[in-house]
Each structure stands twice: as structure tokens, then as C-alpha cells.
N, C-alpha and C positions, 0 to 999 in steps of 0.2 A: 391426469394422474395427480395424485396426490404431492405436497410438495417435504421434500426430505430432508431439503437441505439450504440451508440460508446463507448468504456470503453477503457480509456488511461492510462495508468500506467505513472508517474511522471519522477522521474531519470531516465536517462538514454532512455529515449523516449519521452514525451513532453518538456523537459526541456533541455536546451542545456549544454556545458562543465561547463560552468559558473554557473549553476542552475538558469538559467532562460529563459522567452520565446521570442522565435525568432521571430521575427516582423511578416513572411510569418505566419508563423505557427498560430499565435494567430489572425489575420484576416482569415485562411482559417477557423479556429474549428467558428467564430462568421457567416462567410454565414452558413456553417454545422446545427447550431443551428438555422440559423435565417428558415431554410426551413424544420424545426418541428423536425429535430433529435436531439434523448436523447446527450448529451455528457457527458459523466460521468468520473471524474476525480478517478480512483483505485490505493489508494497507500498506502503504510506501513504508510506514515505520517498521525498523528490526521488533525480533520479539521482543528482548528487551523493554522500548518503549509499548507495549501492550502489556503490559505483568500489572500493573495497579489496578487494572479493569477488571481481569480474569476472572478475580476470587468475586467480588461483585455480580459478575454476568454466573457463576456457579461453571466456568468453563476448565478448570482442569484435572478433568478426569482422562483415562488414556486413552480415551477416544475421539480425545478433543484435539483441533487441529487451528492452525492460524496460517495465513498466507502472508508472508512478510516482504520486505522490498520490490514492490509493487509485483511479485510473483517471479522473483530470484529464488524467495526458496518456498518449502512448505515445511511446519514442522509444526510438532506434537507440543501442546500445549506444557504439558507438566514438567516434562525434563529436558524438551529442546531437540527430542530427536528429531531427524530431515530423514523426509520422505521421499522430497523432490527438492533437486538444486540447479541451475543454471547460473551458473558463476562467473565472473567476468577471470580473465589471464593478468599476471605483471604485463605483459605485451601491449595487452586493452586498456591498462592503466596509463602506460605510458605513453600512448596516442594520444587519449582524453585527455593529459595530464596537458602535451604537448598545444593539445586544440583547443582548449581551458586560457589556458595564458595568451595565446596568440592573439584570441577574442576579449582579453582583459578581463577574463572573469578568477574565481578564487577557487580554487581547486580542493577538493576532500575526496577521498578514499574510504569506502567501510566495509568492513568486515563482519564475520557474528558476535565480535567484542567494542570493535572501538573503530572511532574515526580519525584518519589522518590526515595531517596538511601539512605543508612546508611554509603556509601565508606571514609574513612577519606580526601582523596582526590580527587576532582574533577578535573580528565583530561582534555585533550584538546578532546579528542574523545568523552567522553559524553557534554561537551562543544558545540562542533560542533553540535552534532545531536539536543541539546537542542535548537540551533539558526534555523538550518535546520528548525525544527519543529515547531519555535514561541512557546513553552511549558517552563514555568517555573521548574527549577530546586527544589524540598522541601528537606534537608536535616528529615528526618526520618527512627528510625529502623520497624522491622515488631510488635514492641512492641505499636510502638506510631501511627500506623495508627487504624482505626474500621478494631475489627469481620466482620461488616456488610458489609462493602466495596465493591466495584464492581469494577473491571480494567480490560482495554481492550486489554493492551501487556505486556509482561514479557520482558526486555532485560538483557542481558548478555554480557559486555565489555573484550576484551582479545587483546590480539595478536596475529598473523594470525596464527601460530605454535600450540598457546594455545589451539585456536577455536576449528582445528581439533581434536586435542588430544581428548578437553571434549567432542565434539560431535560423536567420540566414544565407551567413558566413557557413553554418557548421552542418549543410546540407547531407554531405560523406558521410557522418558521422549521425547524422539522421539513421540514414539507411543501413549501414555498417551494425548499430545495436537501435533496440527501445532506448529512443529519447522521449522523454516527458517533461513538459514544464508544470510540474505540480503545483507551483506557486508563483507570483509577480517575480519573487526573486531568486528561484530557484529553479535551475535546467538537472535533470535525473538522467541519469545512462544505466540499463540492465542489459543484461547479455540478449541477441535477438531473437533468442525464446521465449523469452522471461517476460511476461504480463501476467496479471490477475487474470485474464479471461482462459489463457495457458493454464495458469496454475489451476483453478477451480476447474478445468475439465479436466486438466489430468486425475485432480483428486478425486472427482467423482468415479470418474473410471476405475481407480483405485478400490473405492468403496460401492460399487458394483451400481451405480445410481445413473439414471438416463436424465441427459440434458433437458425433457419436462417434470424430472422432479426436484432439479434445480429453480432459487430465487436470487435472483441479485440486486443490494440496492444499493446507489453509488448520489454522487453529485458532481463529478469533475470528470474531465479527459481521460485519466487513468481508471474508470471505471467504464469505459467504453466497449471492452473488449469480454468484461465480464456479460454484462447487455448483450453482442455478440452470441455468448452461446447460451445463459440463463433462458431457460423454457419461460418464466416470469420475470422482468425488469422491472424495478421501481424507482421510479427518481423522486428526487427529494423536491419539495415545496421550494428547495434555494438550490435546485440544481441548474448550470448550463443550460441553454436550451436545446445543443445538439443531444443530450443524453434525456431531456423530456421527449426530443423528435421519436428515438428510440424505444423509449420504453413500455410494456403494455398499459401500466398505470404512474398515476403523479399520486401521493402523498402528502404530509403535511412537512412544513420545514423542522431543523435539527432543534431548532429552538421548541418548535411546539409539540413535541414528540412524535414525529413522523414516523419512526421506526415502529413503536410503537401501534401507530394508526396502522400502518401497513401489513404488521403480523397476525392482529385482530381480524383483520380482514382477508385475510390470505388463507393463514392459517388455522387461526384458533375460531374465526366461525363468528364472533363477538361484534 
């Protein structure tokens, strides 16, 4: 069957060394689009951090859709509406928060606004991802946020030695939610529904689309699950090589426009 719908995962695959998009690449995904296929943006980042891309890729019209906190939630490009959400509880927070420090790591909290920590010092690492992200930093403990609260990722800041050790250590809490270490120095917790390969099936389903006229194309662990259900997997030129094992095709890497490579070929016939 023909393919309908494309779920692209961010770093390290739409986005080049520099985190940003490469000329080829962001005119191929706007014919992609303009000839009715879904293009859905799948990343650990809130929407937030996807807004500078958008209007580039030609993606918010209201039909346009992004999978955000590695598929915590899904929402409508233009105005933010959720489609789908899988939210973490204050409860969830405060276990992670607990199993975060035990393991000596730095603990952050986010929501669809801002991220919070209690850390006396804000590194250059939660720094960075806060900029990555376009999400406000809030200095807060889990005393001064709501009971009621609803958050879409747990992270956990460390050094790459640290990481391993707690995740470990933090086996419970493995299984308990989606743990992902999307980075050397970053551990992610989403609710145990919540992946990208969850969310793009649900939305497909939504948008009446069968799992072969699904594409997914990823480079890391947290695109593993998209592979999983994607009727076409494509991994990038600099992917892992559990997600090359996986996928029906390899690519060129983010640097030399892969994405790109892959839709011409997939897709547009080129």
C-alpha cells in the first residue's frame, strides 16, 4: 500500500550536526506534504521545542499533528490541541523524584509549559536541553508544585558513568514507566503507555490509516518502537545498529540528507 503517513524523529535524523534543517531536506518533507502525506514530527522534545521548524517544513495547518515527549502526548500542530495524552501523576513524580537523588542524579519535572527542579545549581546540561527545548526553566521543590498536576516527562541529569550505574540501580522504575536514556547524560521516564511507536499507532488509528501505510524514521532507542509498528522503517546512515537490525531500509546520515534520500525513494518515486 501506498505510504500516508511519515513519523520522523528529530535529532539525529531530521535535523542535521548543528540542530537544524538542511535546505534539501525541508523542501523534500513540503512536496511530501503538499501531495496529502501525514508528516509528523516524533520527538522526546515538547511542542514547544518543534515551533521554529514548523513554518519551514509548511506543517501547521489543522491537520497537522506532532508526537511530543517521546509519545506522552500527541497534539495538533497550530494551536496545541492533544489528541492523545499519557501523563505522568504528582505520585509518579514523587517516586522518580525520590529514585533521581538516591542514584545522585538531578532531577527535572515537565509539563506543556515549563520545567522544574529543586537542583541548587543549574548546569550547563539542563541549560542546554532547556534551550533545545524552548521550555522555561521554574526553580521549584515537589513541595511547591499541585497534588493535582499533570506532567508529561520525568528527567534525570548525571554523567555518563552515573547514568549507567542508576539505571541499574533503577530497575523498578524501569518497569514501573518508559525509561529511556536518550542521551550519555540524560535518563527520560513517560507514563508506561507513552512511546512514539504507541503514539503513532494510536494516531494512525485516529486518522483511519493501517500500520502498511505507515513510515517511520528514527536513529536511537526511543525510535525503536515506532519500527515496531511502521509497515516501513528507515534508519539513518548514523543510526544505532539495533534500529539498522530492525529496519526495512538504511539511508543516508542527518548530515547528508537522509531524510531526504529516504522520501524520494519511498515516496515521491525520485
Amino acid at each position: 500500500m501506498a505510504i500516508k503517513l511519515v513519523a520522523l524523529d528529530m535529532d539525529g535524523t531530521l535535523l542535521n550536526e548543528h540542530q537544524e534543517l538542511n535546505p534539501e531536506v525541508a523542501a523534500t518533507i513540503r512536496t511530501v506534504r503538499a501531495k496529502g502525506v501525514y508528516v509528523v514530527l516524533a520527538s522526546g522534545r515538547p511542542l514547544p521545542g518543534t515551533l521554529k521548524f514548523l513554518p519551514q517544513l509548511d506543517l501547521l495547518h489543522k491537520d497537522d499533528y506532532v508526537i511530543s515527549y517521546n509519545g506522552a502526548l500527541v497534539q495538533q500542530t497550530r494551536h496545541g490541541d492533544v489528541l492523545i495524552e499519557h501523563a505522568l501523576t504528582y505520585q509518579d513524580y514523587l517516586h522518580l523524584y525520590a529514585a533521581a537523588l538516591a542514584n545522585g542524579l538531578m532531577p527535572v519535572i515537565e509539563d506543556r509549559e515549563r520545567m522544574y527542579t529543586d537542583v541548587p545549581v543549574i548546569n550547563n546540561l539542563m541549560q542546554f536541553e532547556a534551550f533545545a527545548t524552548n521550555m522555561p526553566i521554574q526553580i521549584a521543590s515537589p513541595a511547591q508544585i499541585s497534588s493535582e498536576a499533570k506532567f508529561a516527562k520525568f528527567q534525570c541529569f548525571g554523567t555518563k558513568d552515573g547514568l549507567t550505574k542508576a539505571i541499574a540501580n533503577m530497575q523498578p522504575e524501569m518497569a514501573q514507566y518508559y525509561g529511556n536514556r536518550s542521551e550519555p547524560f540524560l535518563l527520560e521516564f513517560v507514563n508506561k503507555e507513552a512511546s512514539k511507536g504507541n503514539a503513532l499507532r494510536e494516531l494512525a488509528g485516529k486518522l483511519g490509516l493501517d500500520a502498511s501505510e505507515v513510515m517511520a524514521m528514527g536513529d536511537s532507542h526511543n525510535d525503536e518502537s515506532m519500527f515496531d509498528f511502521a509497515g516501513t522503517g528507515v534508519a539513518m546512515g548514523n543510526a544505532i545498529d539495533e534500529l539498522k537490525d530492525m529496519a526495512t531500509g538504511v539511508t543516508a546520515t542527518n548530515v547528508e540528507d537522509g531524510v531526504a534520500v529516504a522520501l524520494k525513494k519511498y515516496i515521491l518515486n525520485a
